[in-house]
C-alpha positions as CSV (number, residue, x, y, z in Angstrom):
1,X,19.5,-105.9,-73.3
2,X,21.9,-108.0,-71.4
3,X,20.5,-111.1,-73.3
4,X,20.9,-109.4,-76.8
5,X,24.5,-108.3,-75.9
6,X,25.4,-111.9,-75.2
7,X,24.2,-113.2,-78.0
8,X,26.4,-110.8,-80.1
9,X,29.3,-111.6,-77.8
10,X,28.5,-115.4,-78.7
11,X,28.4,-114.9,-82.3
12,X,31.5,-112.5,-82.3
13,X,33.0,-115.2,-80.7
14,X,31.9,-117.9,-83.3
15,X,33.2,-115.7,-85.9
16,X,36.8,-115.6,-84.4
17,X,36.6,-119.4,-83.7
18,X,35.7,-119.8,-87.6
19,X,38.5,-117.6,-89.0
20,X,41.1,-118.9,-86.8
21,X,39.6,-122.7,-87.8
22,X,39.7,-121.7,-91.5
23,X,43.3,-119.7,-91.5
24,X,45.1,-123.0,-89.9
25,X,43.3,-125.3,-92.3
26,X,44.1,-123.5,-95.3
27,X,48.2,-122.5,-94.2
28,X,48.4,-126.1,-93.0
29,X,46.8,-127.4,-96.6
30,X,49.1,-125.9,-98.6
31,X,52.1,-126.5,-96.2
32,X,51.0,-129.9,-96.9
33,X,50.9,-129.6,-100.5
34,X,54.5,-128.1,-100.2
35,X,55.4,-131.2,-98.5
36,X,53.8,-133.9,-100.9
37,X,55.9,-131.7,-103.8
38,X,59.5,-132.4,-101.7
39,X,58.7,-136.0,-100.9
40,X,57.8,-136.7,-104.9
41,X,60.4,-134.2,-106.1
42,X,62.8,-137.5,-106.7
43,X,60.1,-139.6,-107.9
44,X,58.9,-137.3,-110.4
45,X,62.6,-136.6,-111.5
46,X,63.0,-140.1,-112.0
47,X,60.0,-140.3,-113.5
48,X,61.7,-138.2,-116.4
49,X,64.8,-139.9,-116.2
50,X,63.9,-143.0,-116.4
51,X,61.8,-142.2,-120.0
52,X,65.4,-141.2,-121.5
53,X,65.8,-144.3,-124.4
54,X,69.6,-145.8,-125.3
55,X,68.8,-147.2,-129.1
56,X,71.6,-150.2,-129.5
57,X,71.4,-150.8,-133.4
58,X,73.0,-154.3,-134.7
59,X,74.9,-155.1,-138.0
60,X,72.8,-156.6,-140.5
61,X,75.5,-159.7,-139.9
62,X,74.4,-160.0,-136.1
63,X,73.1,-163.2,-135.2
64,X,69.6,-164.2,-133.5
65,X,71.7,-165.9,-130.6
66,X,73.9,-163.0,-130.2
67,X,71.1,-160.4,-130.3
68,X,69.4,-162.5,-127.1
69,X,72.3,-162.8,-125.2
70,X,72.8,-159.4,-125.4
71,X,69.4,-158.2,-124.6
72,X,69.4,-161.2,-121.9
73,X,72.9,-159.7,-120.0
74,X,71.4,-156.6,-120.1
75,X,67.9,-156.9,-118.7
76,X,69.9,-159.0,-115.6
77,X,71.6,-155.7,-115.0
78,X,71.1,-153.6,-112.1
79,X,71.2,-150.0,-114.3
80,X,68.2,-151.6,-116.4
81,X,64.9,-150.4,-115.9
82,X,63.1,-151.8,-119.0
83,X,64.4,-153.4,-122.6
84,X,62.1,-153.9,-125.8
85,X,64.0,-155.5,-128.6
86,X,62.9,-153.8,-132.3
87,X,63.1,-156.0,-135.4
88,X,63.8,-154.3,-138.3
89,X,60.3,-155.5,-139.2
90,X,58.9,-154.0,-136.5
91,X,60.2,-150.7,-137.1
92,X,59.8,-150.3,-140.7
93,X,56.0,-151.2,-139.7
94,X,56.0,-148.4,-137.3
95,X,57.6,-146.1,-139.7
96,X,55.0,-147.1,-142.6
97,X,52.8,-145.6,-140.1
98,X,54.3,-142.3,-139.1
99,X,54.7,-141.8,-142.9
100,X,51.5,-142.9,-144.3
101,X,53.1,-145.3,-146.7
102,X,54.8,-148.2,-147.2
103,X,58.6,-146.8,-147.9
104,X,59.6,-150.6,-148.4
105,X,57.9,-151.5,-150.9
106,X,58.9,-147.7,-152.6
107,X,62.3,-148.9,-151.9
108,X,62.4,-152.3,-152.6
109,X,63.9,-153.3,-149.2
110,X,64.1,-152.7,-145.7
111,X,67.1,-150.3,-144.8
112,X,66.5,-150.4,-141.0
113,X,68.0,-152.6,-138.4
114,X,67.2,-155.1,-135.8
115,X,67.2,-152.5,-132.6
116,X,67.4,-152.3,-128.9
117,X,65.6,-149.8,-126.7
118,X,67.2,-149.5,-123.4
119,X,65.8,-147.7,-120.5
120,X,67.9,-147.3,-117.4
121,X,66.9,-146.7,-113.9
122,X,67.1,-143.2,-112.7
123,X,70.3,-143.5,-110.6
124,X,72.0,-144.5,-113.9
125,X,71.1,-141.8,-115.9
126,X,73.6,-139.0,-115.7
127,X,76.8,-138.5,-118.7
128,X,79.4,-140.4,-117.3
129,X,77.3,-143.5,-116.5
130,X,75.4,-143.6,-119.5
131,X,78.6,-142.6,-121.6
132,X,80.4,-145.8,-119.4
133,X,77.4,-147.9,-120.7
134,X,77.3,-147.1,-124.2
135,X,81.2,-147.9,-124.8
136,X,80.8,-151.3,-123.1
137,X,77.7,-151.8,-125.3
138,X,79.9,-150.4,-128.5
139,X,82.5,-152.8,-127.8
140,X,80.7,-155.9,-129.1
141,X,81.6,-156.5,-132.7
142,X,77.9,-157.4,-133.7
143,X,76.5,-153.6,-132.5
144,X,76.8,-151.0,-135.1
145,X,75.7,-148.4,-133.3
146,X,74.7,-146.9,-129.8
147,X,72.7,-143.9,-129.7
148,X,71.3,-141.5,-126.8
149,X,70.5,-137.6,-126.0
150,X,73.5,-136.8,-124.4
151,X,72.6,-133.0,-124.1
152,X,69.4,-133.8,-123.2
153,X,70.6,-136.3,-120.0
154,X,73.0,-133.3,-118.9
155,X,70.4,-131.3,-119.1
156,X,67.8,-133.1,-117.4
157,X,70.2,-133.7,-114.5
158,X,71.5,-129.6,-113.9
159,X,67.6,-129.0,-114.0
160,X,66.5,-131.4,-111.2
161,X,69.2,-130.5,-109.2
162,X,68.3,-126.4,-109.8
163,X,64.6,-127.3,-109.1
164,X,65.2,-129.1,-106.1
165,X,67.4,-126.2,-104.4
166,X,64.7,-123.6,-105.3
167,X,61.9,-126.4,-103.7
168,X,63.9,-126.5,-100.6
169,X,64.3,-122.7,-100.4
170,X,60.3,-122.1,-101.3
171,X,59.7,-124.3,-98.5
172,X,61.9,-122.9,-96.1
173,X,60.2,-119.3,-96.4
174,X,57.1,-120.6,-97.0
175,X,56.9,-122.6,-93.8
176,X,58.3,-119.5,-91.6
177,X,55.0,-117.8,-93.1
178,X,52.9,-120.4,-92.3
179,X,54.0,-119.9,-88.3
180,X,53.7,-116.3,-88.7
181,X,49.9,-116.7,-90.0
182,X,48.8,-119.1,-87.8
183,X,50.4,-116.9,-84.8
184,X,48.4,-113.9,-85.9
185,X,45.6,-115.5,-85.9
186,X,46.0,-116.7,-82.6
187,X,47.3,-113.7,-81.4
188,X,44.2,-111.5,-82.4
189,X,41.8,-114.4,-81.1
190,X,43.5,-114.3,-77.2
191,X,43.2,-110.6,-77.7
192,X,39.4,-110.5,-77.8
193,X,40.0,-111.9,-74.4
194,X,42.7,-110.2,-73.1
195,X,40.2,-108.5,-70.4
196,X,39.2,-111.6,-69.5
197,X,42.5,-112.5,-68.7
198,X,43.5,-109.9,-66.6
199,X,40.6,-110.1,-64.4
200,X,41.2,-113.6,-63.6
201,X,45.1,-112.9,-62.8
202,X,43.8,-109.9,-60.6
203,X,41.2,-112.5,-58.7
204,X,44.3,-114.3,-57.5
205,X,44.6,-117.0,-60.6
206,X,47.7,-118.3,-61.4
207,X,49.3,-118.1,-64.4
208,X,49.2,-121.3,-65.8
209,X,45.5,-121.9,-64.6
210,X,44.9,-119.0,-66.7
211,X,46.7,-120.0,-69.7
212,X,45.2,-123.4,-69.2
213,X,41.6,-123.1,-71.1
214,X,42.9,-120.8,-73.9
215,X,45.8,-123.2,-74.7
216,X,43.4,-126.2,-75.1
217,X,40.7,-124.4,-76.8
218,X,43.2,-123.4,-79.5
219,X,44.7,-126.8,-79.6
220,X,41.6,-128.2,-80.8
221,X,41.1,-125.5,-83.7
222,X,44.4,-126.3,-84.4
223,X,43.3,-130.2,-84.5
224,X,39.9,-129.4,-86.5
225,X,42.0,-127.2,-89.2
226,X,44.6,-129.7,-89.4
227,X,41.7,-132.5,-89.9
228,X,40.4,-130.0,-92.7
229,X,43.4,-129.7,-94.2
230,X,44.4,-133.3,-94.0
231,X,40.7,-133.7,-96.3
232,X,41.8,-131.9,-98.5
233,X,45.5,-133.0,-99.2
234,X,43.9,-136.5,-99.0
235,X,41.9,-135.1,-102.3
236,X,44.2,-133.5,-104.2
237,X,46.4,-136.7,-103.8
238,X,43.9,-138.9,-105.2
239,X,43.4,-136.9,-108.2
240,X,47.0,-136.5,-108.6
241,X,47.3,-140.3,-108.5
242,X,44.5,-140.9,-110.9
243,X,45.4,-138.4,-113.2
244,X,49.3,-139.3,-113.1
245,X,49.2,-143.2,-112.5
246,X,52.7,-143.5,-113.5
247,X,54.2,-141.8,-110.9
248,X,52.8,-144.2,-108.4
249,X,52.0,-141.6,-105.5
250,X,50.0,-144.0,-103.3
251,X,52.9,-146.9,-103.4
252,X,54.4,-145.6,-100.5
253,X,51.8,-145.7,-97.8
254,X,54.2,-145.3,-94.7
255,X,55.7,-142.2,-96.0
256,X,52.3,-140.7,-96.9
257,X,51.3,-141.3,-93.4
258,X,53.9,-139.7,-91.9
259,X,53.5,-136.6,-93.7
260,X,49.8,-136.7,-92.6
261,X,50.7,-137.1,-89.1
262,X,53.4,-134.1,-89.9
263,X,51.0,-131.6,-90.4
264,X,48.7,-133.1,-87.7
265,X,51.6,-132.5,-85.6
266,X,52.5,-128.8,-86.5
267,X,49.0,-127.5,-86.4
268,X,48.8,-128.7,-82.7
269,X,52.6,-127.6,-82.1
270,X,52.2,-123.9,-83.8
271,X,48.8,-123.6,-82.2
272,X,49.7,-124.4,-78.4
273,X,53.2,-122.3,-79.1
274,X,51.2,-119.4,-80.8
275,X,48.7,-119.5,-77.8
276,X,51.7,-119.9,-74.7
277,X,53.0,-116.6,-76.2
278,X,50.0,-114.5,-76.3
279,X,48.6,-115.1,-73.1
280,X,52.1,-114.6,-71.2
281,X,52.7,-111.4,-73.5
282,X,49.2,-110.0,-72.0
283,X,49.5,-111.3,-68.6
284,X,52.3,-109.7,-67.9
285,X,51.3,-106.2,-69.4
286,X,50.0,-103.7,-67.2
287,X,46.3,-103.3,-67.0
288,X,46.5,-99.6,-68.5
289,X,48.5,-101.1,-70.9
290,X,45.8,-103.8,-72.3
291,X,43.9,-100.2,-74.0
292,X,46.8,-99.7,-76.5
C-alpha cells in the first residue's frame, strides 16, 4: 500500500516537474520571439526603406562623360545604398517585355531616356532628405528630371515609427505576463509541498536551509525550459533567415547571442524570484493556515 502510494506521489510529482518545465519553455519562447521582433524591428524597416527608388532621368543632349560623373559622385556618397544606370536601350528592352511587343519599332523610335536608379540607405530616406537630394540632383543642367514616391516615403516613415511604439508596448505587457505565468507555476508546484515545508521549519530548520533545495530545484527547470526554448528560437531563426535572406538575421552574431543569453538569464532570474516568494509566503503562514 505504502509502495503503491509512493509511486503515485512520484508520478504526481513528475507531472508537476513536466508542466512547470513546459510553461517556462513555452513563455520564455515566445518572450524570445518578442525579442528577435524588437532587435530586427529597424532592420526590417530598413529593409523597406532602403527598396524606395529615386529615377534621375537625363536630357537626350546629356553627355556619356557627364552621365558617369554623375553616377560616379553619387555612388561615393554616404546617403547611397546602391545605383544602376538605365540606358534608354535598356529600358525600352524591358518595356518591350512588360508589353509584349516591340513599341519601338511601332513607333519608329525610342522615346525613353538614359536613366538612373538611386537607392538610398535607410537613414536617408525620410521627405526632407530625400526632397534636399533631389534638388541638388535637379540642379545639374544635363538632368531632366528627378522622380520619387514622396507620399509613399512619408508614409513609410509615420508607419515604422507607429509600429515600433505598439512593439514596445506589446512587449511591455507581454513580458509582465510572462512573470506572472512562470510565478504561477511555481507557486502551485511549492504548494504541493507546502506540508513538507512546514514540517521541516517545525523540526527546528532554518529558513533559508529550507528554501535552499526548492530554490535550486526550480532553477534548473527554469535552465531546462530556457534550453527548450532557446531550441526553438534557434529554429524559427533559421527558417526566418532562409526564407528572408535579405534581411540578413544571422549577420549579427554578438547581438543574437546576447539575446540568447537574455532569456537564459530571465528564466533562471523569474524562476529563483518566483520560488524565494512562495516558500517565504508559506513558511511564514500558520500551520492551520496551510488548509485554506
Amino acid at each position: 500500500m505504502s509502495s503503491s502510494f509512493e509511486k503515485y506521489q512520484k508520478r504526481r510529482l513528475i507531472t508537476s516537474y513536466f508542466s512547470v518545465v513546459i510553461s517556462i519553455a513555452l513563455v520564455l519562447f515566445l518572450l524570445g520571439l518578442l525579442g528577435m521582433l524588437i532587435l530586427n524591428t529597424k532592420k526590417v524597416a530598413d529593409y523597406f526603406k532602403e527598396t524606395v527608388a529615386i529615377g534621375i532621368y537625363f536630357k537626350d543632349t546629356a553627355k556619356d562623360v557627364e552621365m558617369k560623373q554623375l553616377e560616379k559622385s553619387l555612388s561615393l556618397a554616404p546617403s547611397t545604398k546602391s545605383i544602376q544606370f538605365v540606358s534608354k536601350e535598356e529600358a525600352a528592352e524591358a518595356h518591350s517585355k512588360e508589353l509584349g511587343e516591340n513599341f519601338v519599332e511601332y513607333l519608329g523610335e525610342n522615346p525613353l531616356q538614359n536613366s538612373i536608379d538611386l537607392y538610398l540607405n535607410a537613414d536617408f530616406v525620410s521627405a526632407e532628405k530625400v526632397d534636399e537630394i533631389a534638388a541638388t540632383i535637379s540642379s545639374k543642367d544635363f538632368v531632366e528630371e528627378v522622380t520619387y514616391d514622396k507620399p509613399l516615403i512619408s508614409l513609410l516613415n509615420d508607419n515604422i515609427k507607429k509600429i515600433s511604439l505598439w512593439v514596445l508596448i506589446i512587449s511591455g505587457i507581454f513580458t509582465f505576463i510572462a512573470v506572472l505565468l512562470i510565478n504561477s507555476s511555481i507557486r502551485l508546484s511549492v504548494y504541493a509541498k507546502r506540508f513538507t515545508i512546514k514540517t521541516m521549519q517545525m523540526v527546528g530548520a532554518t529558513k533559508r536551509f529550507i528554501r535552499r533545495p526548492f530554490v535550486w530545484k526550480s532553477v534548473k527547470l527554469g535552465m531546462i525550459g530556457a534550453i527548450i526554448a532557446l531550441a526553438g528560437m534557434g529554429g524559427v531563426l533559421y527558417y526566418a533567415d532562409k526564407t528572408f535572406p535579405q534581411l540578413t538575421l544571422l549577420d549579427d552574431p554578438l547581438l543574437i547571442g546576447a539575446l540568447f543569453l537574455g532569456v537564459f538569464l530571465i528564466g533562471i532570474l523569474i524562476t529563483w524570484f518566483s520560488t524565494f516568494l512562495a516558500t517565504q509566503r508559506f513558511l511564514n503562514l500558520r500551520t492551520d493556515e496551510l488548509y485554506y
